[in-house]
DRENVOTOR-948680 format. One record per residue: residue in three letters; z, x, y of N, C-alpha, C, O in turn. Coordinates in steps of 0.001 Angstrom, whole numbers, padded with zeros to 6 digits, always signed. Layout:
ALAZXYZXYZXYZXY/...
end
This chain:
UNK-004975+006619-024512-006177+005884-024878-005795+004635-025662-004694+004307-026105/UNK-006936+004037-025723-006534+002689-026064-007712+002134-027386-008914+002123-027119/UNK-007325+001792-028475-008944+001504-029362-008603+000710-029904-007581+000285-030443/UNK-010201+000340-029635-011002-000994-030432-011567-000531-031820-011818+000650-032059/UNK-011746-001541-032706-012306-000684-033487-013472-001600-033721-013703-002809-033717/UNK-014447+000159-034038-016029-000048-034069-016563-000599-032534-017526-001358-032424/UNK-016075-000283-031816-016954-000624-030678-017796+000495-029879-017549+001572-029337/UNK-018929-000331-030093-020112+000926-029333-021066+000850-028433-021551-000280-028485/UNK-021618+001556-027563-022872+000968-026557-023539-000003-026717-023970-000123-027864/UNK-023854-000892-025904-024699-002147-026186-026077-001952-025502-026914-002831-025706/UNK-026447-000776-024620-027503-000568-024566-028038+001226-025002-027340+002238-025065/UNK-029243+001080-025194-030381+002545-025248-029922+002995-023867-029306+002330-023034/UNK-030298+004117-023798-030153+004561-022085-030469+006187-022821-030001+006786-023789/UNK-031527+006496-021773-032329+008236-021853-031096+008946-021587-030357+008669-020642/UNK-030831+010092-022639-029448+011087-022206-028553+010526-022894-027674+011353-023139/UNK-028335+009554-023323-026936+008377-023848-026518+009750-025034-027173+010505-025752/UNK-024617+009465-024640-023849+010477-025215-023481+009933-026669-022469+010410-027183/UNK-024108+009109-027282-023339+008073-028749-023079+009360-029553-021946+009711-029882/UNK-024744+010372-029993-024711+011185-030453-023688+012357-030136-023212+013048-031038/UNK-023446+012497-029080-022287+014067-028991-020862+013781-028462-020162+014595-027861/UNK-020470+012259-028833-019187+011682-028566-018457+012259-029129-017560+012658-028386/UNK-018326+012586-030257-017246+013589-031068-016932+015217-030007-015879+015663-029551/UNK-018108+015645-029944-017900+016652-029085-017228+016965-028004-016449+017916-027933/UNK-017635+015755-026606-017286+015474-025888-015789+014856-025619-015247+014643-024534/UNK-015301+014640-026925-013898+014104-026697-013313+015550-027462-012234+015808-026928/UNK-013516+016185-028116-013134+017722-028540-012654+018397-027377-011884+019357-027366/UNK-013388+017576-025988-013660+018719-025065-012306+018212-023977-011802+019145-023352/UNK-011725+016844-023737-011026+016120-023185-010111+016997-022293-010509+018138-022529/UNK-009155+017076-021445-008278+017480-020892-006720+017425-021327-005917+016509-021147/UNK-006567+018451-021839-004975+018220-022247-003875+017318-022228-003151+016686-022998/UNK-004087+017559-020850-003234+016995-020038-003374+015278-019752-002483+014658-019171/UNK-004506+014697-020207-004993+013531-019800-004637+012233-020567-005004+012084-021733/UNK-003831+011183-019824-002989+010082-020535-003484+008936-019817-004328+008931-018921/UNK-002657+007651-020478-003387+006530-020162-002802+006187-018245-003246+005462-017355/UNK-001867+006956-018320-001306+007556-016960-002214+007451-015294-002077+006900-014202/UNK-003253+008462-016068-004528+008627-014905-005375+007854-015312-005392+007377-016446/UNK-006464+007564-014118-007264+007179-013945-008754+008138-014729-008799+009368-014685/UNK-009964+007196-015461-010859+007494-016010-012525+007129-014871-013108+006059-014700/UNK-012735+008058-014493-013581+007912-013298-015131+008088-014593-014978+008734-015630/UNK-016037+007628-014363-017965+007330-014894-018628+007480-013942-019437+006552-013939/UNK-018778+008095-013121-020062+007601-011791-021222+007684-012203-021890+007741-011171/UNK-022039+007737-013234-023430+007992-013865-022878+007054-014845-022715+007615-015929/UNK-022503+005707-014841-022572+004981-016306-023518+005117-017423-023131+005493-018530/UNK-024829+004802-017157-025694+004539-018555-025278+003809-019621-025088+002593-019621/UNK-025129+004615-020595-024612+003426-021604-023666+003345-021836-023374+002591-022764/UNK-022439+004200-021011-021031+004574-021037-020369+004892-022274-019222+004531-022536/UNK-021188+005647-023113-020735+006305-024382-019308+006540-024840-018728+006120-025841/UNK-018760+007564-023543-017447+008456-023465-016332+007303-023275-015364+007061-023995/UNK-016744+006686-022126-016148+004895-022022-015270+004375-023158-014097+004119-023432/UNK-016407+004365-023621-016513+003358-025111-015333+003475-025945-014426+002723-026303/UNK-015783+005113-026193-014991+005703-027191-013581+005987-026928-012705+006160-027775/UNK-013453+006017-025553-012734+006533-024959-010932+005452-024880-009722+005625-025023/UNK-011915+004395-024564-011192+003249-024365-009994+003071-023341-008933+002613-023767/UNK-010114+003384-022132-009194+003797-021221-008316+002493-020661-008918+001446-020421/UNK-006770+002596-020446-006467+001281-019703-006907+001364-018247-006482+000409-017596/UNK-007585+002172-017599-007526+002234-016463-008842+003120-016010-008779+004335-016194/UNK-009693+002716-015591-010873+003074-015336-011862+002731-014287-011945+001512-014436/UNK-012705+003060-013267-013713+002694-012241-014928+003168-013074-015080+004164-013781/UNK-015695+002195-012782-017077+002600-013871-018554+002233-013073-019203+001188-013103/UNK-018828+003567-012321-019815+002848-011318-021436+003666-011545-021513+004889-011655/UNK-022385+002951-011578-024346+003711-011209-024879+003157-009896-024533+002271-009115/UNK-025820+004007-009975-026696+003541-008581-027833+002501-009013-028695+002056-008255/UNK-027723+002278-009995-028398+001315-010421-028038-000027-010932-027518-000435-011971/UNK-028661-000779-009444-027604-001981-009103-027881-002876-010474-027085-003799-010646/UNK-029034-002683-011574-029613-003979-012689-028487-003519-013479-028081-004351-014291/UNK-027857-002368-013450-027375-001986-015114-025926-002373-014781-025131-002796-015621/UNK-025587-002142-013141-024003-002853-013021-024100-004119-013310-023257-004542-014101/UNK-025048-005018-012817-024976-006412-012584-024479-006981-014540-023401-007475-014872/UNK-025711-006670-015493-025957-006557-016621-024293-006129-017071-023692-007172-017326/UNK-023465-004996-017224-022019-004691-017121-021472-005738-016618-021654-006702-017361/UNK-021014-005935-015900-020453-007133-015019-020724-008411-015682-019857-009222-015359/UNK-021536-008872-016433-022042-010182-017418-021482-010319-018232-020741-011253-018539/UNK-021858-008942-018997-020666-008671-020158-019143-008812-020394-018380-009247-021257/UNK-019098-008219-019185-017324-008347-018816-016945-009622-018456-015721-009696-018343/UNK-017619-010824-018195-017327-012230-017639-017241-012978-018796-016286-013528-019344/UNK-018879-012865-019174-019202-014020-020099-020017-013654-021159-021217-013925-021123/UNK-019481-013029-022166-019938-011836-023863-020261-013306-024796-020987-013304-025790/UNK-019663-014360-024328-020279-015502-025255-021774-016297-025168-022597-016672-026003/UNK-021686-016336-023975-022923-016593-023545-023982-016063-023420-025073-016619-023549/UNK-023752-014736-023109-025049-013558-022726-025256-013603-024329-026468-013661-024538/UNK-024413-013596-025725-024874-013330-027120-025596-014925-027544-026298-014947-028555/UNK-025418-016100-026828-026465-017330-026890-027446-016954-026947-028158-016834-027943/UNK-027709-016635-025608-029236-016227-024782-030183-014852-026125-031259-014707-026705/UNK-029049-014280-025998-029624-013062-027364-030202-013371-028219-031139-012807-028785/UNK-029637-014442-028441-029869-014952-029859-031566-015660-029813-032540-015492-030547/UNK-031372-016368-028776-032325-016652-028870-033609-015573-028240-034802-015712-028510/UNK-033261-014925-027706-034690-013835-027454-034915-013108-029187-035946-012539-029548/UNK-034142-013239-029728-033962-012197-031206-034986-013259-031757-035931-012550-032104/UNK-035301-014472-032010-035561-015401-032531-037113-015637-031922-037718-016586-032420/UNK-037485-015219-031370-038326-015364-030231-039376-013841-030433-040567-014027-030183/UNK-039023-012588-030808-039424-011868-030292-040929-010741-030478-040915-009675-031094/UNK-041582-011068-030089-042789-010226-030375-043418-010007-029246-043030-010507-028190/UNK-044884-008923-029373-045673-008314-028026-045174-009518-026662-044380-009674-025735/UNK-046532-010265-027527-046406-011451-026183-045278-012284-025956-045667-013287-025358/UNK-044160-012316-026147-042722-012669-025890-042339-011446-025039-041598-011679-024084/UNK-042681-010351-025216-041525-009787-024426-042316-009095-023244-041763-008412-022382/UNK-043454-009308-023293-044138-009120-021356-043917-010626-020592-043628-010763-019403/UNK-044061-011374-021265-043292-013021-020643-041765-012951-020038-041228-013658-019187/UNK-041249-011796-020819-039597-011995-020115-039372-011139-019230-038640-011069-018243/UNK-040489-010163-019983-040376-008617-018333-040718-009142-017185-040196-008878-016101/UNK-041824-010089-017435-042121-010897-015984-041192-011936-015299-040941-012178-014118/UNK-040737-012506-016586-039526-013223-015740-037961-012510-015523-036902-013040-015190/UNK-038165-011617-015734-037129-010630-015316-037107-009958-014010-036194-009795-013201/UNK-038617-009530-014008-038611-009094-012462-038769-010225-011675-039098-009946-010522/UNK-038668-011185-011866-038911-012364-010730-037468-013205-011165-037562-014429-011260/UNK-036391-012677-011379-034883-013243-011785-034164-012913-010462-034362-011846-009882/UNK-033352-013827-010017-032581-013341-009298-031011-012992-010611-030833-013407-011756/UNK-030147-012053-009700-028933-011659-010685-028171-013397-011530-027735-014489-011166/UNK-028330-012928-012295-027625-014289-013285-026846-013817-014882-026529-012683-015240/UNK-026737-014752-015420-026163-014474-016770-027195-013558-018075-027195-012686-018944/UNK-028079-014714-017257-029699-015131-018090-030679-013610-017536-031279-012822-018268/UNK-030609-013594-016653-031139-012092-016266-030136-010734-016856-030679-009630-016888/UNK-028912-010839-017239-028418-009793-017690-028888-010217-019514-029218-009253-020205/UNK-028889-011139-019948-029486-011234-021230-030472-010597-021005-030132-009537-021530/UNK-031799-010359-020485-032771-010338-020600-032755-008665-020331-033095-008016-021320/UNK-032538-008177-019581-031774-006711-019595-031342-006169-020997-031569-005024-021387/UNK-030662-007179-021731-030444-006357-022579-031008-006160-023859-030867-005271-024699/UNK-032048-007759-023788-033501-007903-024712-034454-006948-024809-034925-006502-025855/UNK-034890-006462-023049-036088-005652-023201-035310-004629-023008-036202-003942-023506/UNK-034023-003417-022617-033861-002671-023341-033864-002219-024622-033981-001036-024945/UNK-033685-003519-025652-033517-002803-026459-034845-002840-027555-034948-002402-028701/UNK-035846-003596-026632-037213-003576-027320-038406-002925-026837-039446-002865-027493/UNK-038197-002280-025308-038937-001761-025023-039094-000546-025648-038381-000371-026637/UNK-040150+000698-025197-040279+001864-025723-039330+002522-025231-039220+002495-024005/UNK-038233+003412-026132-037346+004397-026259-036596+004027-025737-035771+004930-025598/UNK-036139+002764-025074-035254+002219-024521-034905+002963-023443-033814+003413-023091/UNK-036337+003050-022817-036598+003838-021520-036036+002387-020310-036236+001177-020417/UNK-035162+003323-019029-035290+002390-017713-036015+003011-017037-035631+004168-016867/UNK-037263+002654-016379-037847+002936-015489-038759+001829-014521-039251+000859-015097/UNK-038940+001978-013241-039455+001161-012425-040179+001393-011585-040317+002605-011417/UNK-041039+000458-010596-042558+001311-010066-041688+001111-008653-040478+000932-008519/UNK-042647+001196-007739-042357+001172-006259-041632+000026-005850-040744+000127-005003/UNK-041856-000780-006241-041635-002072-005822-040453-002602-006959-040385-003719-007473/UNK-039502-001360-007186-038333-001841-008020-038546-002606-009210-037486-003082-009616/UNK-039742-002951-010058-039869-003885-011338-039726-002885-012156-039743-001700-011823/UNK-039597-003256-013114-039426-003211-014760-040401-003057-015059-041142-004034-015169/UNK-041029-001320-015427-042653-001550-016376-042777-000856-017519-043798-000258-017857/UNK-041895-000907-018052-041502+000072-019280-042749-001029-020653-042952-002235-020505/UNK-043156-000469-021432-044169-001342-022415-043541-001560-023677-043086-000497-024100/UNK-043371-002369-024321-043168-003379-025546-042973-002071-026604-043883-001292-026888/UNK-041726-002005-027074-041959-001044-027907-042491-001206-029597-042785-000355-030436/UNK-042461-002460-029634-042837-003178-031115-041662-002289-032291-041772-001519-033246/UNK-040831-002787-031714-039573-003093-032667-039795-004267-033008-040212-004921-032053/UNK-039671-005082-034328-039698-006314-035166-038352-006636-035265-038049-007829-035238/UNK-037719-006016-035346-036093-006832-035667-034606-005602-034865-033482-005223-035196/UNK-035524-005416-033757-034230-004689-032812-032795-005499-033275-032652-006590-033827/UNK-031534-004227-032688-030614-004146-033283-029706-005210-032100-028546-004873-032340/UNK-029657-005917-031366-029040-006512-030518-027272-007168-030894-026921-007887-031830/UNK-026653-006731-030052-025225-006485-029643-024974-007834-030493-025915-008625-030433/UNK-023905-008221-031249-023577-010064-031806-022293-010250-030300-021807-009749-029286/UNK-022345-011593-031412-021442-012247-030458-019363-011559-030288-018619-011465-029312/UNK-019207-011301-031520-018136-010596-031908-018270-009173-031043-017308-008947-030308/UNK-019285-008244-031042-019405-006909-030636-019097-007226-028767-018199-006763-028063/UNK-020217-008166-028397-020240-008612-027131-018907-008767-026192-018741-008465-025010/UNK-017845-009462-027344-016506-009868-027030-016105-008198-026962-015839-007773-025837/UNK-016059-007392-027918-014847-006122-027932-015723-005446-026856-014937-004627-026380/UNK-016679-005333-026314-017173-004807-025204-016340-005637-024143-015824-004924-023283/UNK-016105-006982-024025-015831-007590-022900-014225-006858-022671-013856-006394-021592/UNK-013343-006876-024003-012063-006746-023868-011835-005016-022968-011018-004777-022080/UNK-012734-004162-023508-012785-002682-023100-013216-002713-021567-012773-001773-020908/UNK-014012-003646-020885-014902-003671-019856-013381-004729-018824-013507-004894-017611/UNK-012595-005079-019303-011500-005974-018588-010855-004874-017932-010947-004901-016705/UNK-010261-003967-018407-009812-002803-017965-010109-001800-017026-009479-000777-016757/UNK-011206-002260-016547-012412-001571-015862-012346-002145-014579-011888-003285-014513/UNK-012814-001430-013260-013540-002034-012244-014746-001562-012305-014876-000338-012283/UNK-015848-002366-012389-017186-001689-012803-017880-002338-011317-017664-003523-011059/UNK-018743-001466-010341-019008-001675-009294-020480-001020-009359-020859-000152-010145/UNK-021379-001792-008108-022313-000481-008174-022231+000310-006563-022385-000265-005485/UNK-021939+001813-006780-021666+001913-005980-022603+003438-006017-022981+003773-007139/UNK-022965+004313-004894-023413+005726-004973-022162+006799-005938-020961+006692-005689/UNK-022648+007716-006943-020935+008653-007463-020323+008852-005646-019337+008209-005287/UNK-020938+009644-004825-019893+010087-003768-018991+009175-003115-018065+009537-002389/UNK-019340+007748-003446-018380+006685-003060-017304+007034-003586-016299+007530-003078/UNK-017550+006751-004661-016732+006623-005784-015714+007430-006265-014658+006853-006526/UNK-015785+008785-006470-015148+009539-006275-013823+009909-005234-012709+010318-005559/UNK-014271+009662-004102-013120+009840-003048-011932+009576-003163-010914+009934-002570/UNK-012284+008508-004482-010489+007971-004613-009655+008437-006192-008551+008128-006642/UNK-010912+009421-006798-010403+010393-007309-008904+010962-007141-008974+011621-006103/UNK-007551+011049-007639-006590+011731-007458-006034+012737-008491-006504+012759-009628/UNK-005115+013509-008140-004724+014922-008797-004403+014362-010234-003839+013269-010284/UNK-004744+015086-011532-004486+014552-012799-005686+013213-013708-005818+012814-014865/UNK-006406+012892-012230-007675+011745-013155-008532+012567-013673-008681+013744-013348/UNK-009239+011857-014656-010218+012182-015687-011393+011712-015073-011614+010502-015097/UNK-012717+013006-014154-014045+012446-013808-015119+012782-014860-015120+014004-015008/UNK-015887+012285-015522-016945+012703-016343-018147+012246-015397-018409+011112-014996/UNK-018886+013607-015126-020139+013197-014551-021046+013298-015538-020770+014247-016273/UNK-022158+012629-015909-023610+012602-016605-024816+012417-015903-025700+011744-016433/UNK-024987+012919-014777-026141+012729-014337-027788+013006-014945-028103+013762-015864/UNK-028759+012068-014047-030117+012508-014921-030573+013797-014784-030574+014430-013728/UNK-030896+014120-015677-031414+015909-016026-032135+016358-015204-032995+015656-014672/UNK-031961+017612-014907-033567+018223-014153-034254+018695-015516-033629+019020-016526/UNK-035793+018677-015363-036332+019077-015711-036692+020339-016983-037073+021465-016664/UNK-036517+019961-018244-036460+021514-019060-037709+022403-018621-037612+023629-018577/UNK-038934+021702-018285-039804+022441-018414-040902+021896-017899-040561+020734-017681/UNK-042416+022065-017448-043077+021514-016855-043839+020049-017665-044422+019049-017245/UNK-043477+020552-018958-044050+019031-020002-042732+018237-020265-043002+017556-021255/UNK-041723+018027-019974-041244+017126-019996-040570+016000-019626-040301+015881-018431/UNK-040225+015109-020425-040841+013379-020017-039426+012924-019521-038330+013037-020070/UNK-039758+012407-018385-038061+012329-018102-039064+010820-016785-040204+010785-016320/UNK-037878+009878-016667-038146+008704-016091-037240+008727-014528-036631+009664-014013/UNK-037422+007397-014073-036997+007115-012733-035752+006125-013118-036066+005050-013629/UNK-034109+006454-012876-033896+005104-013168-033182+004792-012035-032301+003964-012268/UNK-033243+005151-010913-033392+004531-009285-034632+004655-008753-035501+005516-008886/UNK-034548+003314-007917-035908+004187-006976-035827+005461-006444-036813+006192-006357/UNK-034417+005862-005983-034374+006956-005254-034520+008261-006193-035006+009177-005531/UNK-034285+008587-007361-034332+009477-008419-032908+010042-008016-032039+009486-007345/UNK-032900+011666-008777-031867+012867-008630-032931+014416-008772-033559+015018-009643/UNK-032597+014540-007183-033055+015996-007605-032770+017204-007336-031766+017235-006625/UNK-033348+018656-007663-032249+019855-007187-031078+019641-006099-029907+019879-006396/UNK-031508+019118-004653-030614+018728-004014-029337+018373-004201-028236+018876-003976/UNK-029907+017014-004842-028487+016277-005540-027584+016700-006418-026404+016349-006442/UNK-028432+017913-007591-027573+018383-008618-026964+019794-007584-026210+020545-008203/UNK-027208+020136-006271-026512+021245-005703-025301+020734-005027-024284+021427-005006/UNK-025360+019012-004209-024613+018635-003489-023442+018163-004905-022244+018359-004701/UNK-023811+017654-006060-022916+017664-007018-022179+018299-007146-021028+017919-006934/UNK-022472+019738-007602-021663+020583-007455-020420+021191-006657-019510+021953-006984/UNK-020714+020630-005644-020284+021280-004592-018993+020424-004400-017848+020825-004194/UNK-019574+018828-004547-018200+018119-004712-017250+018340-005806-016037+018193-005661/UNK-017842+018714-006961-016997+019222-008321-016388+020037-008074-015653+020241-009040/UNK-016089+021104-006869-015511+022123-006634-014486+021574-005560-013597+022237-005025/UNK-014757+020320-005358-014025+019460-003971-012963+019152-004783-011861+019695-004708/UNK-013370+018020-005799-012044+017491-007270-011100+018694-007580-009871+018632-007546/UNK-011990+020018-007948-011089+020691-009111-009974+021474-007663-008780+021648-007903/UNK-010306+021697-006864-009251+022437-005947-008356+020678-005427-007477+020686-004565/UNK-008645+019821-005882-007742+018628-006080-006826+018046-006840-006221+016978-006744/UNK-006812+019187-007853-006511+019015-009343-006529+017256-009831-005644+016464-010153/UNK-008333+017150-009655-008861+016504-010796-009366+017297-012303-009867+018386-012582/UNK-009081+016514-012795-009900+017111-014239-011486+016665-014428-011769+015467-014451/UNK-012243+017422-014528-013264+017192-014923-014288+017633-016029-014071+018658-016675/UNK-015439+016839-016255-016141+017272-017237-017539+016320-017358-017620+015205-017873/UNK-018695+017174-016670-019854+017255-016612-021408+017760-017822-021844+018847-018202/UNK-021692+016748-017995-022818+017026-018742-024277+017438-017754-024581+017178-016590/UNK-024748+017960-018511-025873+018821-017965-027336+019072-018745-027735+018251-019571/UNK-027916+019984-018493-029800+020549-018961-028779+022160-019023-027941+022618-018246/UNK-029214+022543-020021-028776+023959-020220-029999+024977-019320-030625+025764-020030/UNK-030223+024970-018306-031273+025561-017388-030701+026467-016187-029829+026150-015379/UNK-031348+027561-016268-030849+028702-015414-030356+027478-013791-029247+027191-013340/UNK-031150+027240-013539-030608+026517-012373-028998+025545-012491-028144+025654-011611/UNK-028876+024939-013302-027771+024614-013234-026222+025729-013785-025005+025657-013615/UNK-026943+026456-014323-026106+027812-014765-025765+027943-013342-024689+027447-013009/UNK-026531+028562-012367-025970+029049-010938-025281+028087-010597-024552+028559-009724/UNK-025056+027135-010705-024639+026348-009557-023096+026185-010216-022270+025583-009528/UNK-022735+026645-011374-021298+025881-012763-020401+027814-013001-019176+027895-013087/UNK-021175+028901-013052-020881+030248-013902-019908+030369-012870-019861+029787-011787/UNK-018806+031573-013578-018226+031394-012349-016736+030866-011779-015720+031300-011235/UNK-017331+029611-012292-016519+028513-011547-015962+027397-012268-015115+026611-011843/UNK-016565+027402-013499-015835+026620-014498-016434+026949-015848-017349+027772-015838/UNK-015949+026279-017361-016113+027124-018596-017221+025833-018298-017282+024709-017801/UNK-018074+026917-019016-019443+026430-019834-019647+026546-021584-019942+027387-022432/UNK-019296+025181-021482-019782+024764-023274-020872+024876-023933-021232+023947-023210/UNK-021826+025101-024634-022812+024731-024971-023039+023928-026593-022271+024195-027516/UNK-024062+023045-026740-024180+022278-027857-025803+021945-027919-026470+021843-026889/UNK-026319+021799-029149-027371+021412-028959-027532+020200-029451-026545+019717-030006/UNK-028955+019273-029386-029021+018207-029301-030374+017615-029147-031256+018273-028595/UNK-030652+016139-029700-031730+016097-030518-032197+014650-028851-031392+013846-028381/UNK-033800+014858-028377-033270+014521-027642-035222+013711-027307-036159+014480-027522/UNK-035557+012222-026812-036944+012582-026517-037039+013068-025228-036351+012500-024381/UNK-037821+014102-024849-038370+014808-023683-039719+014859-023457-040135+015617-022581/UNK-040530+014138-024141-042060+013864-023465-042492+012838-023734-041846+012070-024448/UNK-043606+012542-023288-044131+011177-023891-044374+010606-025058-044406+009417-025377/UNK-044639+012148-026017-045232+011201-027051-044080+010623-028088-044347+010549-029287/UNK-042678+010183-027538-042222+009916-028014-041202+010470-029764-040387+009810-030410/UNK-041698+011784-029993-041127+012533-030647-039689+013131-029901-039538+013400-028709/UNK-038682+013243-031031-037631+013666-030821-037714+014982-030969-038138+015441-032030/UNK-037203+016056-029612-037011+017561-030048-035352+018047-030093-034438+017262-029840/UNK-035191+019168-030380-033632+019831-029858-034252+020734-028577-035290+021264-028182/UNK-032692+020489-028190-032920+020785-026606-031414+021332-026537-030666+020530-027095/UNK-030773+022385-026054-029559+022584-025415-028976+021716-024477-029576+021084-023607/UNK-027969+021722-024666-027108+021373-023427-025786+021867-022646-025229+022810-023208/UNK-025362+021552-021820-023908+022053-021119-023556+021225-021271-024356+020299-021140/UNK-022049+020847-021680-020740+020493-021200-020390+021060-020491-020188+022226-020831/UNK-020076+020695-019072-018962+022153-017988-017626+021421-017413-017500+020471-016641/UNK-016773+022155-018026-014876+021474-017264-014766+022420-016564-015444+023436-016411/UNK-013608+021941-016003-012709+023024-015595-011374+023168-015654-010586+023128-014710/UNK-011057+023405-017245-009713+023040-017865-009788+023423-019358-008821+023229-020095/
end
């Protein structure tokens, strides 16, 4: 591993590991050096990433706004913290439905990954979610003086993100080039704890039982590959079947929002390796 110091997520993201990073690196693979390769296919806010600080890493979502936004960072951390600056300077109700609108009507730019990282971090809960028609409708969270990335932070993100091929690509792409001894951390979006809770879209396409079964199934593809892995999860009988068995199951709990009204609950979770 490789560290920066003090460097941390530059965006909110639902599920984001900042909080159980200690844990999650408790949990690491023995065996795992700057040697192998560090596989992300569920980026988000790339927590483990972060902390992680890998020389050698593929860092890919299906969500082509949050690669593009990554990819900005990694170019041009001086400029995207201009643009910041000035949305910081700028920012209230009616400022920031003016930029959601000119956000969804942005084509990919510098100035559109600024703005990505404005109304993340001012919208409500620093929710991503989008309607049919792929926009941005998340509502103004009336933060007064959100915490936005400086120009210095922007840079040690850029230096960590150099090291990287950050793509947007589907995980099953991505994976394939997985080899014996790499480090995969999957984080995919949760199923469901329960019938009240609040959980968002952050593809059009979503993730669902399906996907968390066909997951699996490839996780069992890696580990008879001798990849190393290590998957976050919903501590829920359903994903129990699909992990017991077949690899150690961690558990931790964790403070987390799961409905609308925006209150934080504890909620379990899995860590699952297989190592």
């Amino acid at each position: 591993m490789n560290s920066i110091q003090d460097i941390k997520p530059f965006l909110r993201w639902a599920g984001g590991k900042t909080r159980v990073a200690n844990f999650l690196e408790e949990h690491l693979p023995p065996n795992f050096t700057n040697g192998n390769r560090y596989y992300e296919p569920f980026l988000g806010a790339g927590s483990l990433f972060f902390r992680l600080n890998p020389i050698n890493a593929t860092l890919s979502d299906n969500n082509k706004n949050l690669i593009e936004c990554y990819k900005a960072v990694q170019e041009h951390p001086k400029l995207i913290a201009k643009y910041l600056k000035q949305h910081l300077s700028n920012n209230c109700k009616d400022y920031y439905y003016k930029m959601r609108d000119k956000y969804n009507d942005s084509s990919p730019s510098i100035v559109k990954a600024a703005l990505f990282i404005y109304l993340n971090k001012t919208c409500f809960n620093g929710i991503w979610r989008v309607n049919k028609k792929g926009q941005f409708n998340v509502p103004y969270g009336y933060k007064e003086h959100p915490s936005l990335p400086t120009r210095d932070g922007l840079v040690n993100l850029s230096n960590a993100l150099s090291k990287a091929d950050v793509v947007h690509r589907d995980y099953k792409d991505i994976i394939k080039y997985a080899e014996k001894g790499d480090f995969v951390y999957f984080d995919p979006p949760y199923p469901p704890l329960n019938g009240t809770s609040y959980f968002t879209n952050y593809t059009m396409e979503g993730f669902d039982k399906n996907d968390h079964a066909e997951l699996a199934s490839l996780a069992n593809i890696l580990d008879k590959n001798g990849c190393n892995l290590m998957i976050s999860n919903a501590d829920i009988p359903f994903i129990r079947s699909l992990y017991e068995g077949k690899f150690i199951l961690h558990e931790l709990d964790v403070i987390r929002f799961i409905r609308a009204d925006g209150k934080r609950y504890k909620v379990q979770e899995l860590v699952i390796t297989n190592y």
